[in-house]
C-alpha positions as protocol buffer text, in pm:
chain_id: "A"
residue {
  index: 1
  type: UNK
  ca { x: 1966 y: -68 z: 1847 }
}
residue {
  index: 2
  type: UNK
  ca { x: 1819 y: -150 z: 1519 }
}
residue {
  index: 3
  type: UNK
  ca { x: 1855 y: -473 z: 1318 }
}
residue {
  index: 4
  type: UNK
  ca { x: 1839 y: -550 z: 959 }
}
residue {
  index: 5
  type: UNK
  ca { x: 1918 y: -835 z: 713 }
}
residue {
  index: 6
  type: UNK
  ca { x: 2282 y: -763 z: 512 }
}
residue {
  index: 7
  type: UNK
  ca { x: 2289 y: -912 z: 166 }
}
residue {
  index: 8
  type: UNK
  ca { x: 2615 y: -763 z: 23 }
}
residue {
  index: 9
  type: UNK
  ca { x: 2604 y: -405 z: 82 }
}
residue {
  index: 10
  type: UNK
  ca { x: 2221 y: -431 z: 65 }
}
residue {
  index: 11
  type: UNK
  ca { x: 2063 y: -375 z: 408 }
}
residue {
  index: 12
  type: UNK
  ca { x: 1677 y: -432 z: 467 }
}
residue {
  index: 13
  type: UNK
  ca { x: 1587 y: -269 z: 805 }
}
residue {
  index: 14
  type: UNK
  ca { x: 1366 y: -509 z: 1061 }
}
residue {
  index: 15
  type: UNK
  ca { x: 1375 y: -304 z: 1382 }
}
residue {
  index: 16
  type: UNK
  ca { x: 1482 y: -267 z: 1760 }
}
residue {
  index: 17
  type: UNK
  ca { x: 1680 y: -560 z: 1854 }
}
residue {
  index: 18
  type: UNK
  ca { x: 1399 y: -667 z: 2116 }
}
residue {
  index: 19
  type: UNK
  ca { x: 1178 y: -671 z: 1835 }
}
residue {
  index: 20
  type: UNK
  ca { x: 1338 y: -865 z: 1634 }
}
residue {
  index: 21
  type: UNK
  ca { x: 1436 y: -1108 z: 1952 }
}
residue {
  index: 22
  type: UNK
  ca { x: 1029 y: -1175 z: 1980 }
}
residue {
  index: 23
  type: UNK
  ca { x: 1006 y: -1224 z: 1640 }
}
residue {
  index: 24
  type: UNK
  ca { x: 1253 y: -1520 z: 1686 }
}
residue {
  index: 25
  type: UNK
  ca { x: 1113 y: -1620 z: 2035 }
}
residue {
  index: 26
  type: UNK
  ca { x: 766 y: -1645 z: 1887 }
}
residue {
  index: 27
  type: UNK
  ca { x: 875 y: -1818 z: 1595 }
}
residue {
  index: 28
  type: UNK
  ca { x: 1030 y: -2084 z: 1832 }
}
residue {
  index: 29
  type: UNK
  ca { x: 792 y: -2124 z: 2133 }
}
residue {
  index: 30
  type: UNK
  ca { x: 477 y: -2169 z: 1892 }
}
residue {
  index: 31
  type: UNK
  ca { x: 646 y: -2357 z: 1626 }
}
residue {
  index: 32
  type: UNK
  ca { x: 927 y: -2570 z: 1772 }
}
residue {
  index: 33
  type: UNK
  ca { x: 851 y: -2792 z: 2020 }
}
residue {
  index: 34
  type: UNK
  ca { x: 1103 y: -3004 z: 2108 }
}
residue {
  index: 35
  type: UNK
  ca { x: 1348 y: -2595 z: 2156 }
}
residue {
  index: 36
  type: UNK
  ca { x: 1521 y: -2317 z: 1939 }
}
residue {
  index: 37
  type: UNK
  ca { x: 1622 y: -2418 z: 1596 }
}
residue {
  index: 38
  type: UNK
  ca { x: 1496 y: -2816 z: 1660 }
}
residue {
  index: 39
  type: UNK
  ca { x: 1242 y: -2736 z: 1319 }
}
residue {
  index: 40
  type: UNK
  ca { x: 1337 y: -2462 z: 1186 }
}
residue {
  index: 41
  type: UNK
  ca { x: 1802 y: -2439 z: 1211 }
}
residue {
  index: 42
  type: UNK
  ca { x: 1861 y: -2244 z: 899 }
}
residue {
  index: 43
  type: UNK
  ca { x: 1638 y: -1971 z: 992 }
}
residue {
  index: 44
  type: UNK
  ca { x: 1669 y: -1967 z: 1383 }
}
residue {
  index: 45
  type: UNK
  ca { x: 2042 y: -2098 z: 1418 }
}
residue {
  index: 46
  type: UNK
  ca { x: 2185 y: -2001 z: 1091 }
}
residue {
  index: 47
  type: UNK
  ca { x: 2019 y: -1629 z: 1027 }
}
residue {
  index: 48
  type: UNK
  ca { x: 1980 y: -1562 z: 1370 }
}
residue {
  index: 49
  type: UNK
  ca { x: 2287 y: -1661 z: 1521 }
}
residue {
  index: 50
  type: UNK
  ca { x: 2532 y: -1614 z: 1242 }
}
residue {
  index: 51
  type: UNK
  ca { x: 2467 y: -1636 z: 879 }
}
residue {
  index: 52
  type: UNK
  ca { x: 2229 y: -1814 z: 594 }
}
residue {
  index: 53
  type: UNK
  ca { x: 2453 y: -1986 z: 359 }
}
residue {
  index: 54
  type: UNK
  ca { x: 2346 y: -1883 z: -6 }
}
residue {
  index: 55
  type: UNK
  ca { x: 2330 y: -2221 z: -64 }
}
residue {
  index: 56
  type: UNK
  ca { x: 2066 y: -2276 z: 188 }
}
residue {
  index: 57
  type: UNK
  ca { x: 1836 y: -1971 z: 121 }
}
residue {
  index: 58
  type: UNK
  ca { x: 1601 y: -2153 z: -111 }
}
residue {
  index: 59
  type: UNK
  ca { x: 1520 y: -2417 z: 161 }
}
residue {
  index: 60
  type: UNK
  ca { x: 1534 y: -2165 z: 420 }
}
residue {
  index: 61
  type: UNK
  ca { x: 1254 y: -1966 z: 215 }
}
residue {
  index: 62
  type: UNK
  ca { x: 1047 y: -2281 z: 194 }
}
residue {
  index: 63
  type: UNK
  ca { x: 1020 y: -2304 z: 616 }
}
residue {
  index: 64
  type: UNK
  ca { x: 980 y: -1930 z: 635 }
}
residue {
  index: 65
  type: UNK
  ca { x: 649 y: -1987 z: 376 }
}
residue {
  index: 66
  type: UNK
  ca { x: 588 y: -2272 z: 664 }
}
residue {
  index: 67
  type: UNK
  ca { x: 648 y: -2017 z: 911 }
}
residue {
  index: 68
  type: UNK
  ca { x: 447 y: -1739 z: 796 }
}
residue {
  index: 69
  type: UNK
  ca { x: 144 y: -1998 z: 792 }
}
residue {
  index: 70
  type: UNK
  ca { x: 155 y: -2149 z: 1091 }
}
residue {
  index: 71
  type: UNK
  ca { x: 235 y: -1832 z: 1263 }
}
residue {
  index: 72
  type: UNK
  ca { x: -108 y: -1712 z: 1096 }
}
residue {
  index: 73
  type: UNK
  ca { x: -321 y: -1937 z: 1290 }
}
residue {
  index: 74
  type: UNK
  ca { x: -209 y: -1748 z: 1652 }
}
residue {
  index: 75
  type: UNK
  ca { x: -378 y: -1443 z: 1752 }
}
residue {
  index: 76
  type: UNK
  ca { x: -194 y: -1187 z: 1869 }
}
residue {
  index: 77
  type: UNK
  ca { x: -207 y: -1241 z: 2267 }
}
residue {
  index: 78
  type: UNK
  ca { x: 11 y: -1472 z: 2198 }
}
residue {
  index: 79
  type: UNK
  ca { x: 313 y: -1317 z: 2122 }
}
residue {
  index: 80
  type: UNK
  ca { x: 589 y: -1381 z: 2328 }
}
residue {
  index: 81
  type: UNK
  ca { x: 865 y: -1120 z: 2378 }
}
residue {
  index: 82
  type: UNK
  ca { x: 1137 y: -1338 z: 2539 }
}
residue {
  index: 83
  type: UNK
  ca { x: 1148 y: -1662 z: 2514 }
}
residue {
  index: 84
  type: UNK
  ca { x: 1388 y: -1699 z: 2796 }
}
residue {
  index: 85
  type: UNK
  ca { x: 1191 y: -1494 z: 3043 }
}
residue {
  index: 86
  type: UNK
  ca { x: 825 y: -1585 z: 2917 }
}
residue {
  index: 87
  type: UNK
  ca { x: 697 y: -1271 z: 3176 }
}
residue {
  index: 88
  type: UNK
  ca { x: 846 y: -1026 z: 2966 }
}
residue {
  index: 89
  type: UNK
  ca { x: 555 y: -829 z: 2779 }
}
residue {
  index: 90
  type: UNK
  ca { x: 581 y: -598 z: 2473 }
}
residue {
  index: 91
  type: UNK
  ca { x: 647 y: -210 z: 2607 }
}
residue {
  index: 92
  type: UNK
  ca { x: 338 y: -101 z: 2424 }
}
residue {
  index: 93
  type: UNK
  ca { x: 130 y: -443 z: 2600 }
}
residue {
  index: 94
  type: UNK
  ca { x: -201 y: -527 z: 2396 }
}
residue {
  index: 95
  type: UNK
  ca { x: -267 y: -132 z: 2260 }
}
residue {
  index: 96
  type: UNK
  ca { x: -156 y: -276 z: 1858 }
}
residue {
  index: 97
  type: UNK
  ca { x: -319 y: -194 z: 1531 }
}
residue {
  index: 98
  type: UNK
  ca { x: -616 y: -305 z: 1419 }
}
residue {
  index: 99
  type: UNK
  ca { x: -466 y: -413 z: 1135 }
}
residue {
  index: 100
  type: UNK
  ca { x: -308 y: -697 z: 1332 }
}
residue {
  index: 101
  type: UNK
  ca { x: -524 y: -989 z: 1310 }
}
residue {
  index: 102
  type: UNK
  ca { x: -220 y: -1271 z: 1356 }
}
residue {
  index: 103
  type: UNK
  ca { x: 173 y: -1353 z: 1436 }
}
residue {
  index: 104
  type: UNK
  ca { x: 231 y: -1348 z: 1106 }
}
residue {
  index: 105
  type: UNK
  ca { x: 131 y: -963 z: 1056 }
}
residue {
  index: 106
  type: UNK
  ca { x: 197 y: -880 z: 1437 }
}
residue {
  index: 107
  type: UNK
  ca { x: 570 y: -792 z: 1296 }
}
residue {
  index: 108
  type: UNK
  ca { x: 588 y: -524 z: 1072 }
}
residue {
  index: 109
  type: UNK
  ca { x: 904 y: -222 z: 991 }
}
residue {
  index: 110
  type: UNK
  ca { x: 801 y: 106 z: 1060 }
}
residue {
  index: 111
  type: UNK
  ca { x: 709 y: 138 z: 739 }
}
residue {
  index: 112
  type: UNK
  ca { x: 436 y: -77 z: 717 }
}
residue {
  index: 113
  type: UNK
  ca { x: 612 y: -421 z: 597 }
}
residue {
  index: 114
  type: UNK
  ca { x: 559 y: -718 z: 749 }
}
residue {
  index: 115
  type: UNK
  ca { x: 899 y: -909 z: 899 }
}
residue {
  index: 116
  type: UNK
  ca { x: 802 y: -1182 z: 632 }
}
residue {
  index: 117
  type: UNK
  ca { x: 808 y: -929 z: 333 }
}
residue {
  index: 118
  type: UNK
  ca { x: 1122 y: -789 z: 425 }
}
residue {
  index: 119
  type: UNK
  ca { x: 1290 y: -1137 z: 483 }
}
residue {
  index: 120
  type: UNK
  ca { x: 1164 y: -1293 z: 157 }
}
residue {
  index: 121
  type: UNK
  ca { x: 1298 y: -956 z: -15 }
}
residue {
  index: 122
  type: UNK
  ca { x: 1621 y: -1044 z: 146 }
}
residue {
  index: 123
  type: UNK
  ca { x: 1656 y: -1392 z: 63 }
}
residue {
  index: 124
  type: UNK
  ca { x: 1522 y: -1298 z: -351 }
}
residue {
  index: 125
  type: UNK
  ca { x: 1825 y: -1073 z: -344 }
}
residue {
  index: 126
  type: UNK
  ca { x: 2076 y: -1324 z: -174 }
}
residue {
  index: 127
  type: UNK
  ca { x: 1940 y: -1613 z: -434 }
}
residue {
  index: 128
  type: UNK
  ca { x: 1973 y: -1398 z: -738 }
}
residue {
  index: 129
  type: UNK
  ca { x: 2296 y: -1254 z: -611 }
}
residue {
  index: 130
  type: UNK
  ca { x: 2443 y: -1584 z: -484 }
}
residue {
  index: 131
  type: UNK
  ca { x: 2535 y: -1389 z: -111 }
}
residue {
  index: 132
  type: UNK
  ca { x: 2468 y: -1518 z: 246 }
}
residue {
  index: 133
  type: UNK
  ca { x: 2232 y: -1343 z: 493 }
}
residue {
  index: 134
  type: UNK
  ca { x: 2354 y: -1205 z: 784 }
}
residue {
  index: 135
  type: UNK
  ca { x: 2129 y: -1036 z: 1045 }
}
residue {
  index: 136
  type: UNK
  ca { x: 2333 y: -708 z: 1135 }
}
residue {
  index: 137
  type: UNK
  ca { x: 2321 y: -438 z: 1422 }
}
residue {
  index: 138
  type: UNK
  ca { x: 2331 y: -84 z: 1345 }
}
């Protein structure tokens, strides 16, 4: 099942559900200590569970700038692919691209855009539209 980001009737493709999952269970097992969304709510309780207020996007672009650092500083062994089963490996297991050095670049479309790029084109579009974020199956 793939996932994208809905802004209005725009739709910005991430990838398989799973993927996106890890994206999210990285983001929270390397980033949030004290559990999911304790650091980091408008990204990983808003956006993931339900919607990002268009009120909140600016704010919620600051953290994922935080994010996209922090994440940056992890190699990618460290991914994690389920945060509530921490055994669970990627399908594909450590054969990745070269071109991944980091977390932050470990999650890319199939076209070649990094998670980050996509969301940050996203949350432009919600800001200069004045629309929420919704993460949406397909």
């Amino acid at each position: 099942m793939t996932v994208g980001i809905l802004v209005d009737c725009f739709y910005y493709e991430l990838g398989h559900s799973d993927f996106v999952h890890s994206f999210f269970s990285t983001i929270s097992y390397h980033l949030e200590k004290e559990g999911w969304g304790t650091k980091y709510p408008l990204i990983m309780n808003e956006l993931y569970n339900d919607k990002l207020n268009s009120d909140d996007v600016s704010v919620a672009k600051a953290n994922l700038i935080e994010i996209e650092q922090e994440l940056s500083k992890h190699s990618p062994e460290h991914v994690i692919w389920d945060i509530d089963d921490l055994s669970q490996k990627p399908p594909w297991g450590d054969k990745i691209s070269s071109k991944v050095t980091n977390l932050a670049n470990y999650f890319a479309t199939t076209d070649g855009k990094t998670f980050f790029e996509v969301i940050y084109t996203a949350m432009d579009v919600a800001e200069e539209d004045k629309c929420d974020l919704k993460i949406h199956k397909l």
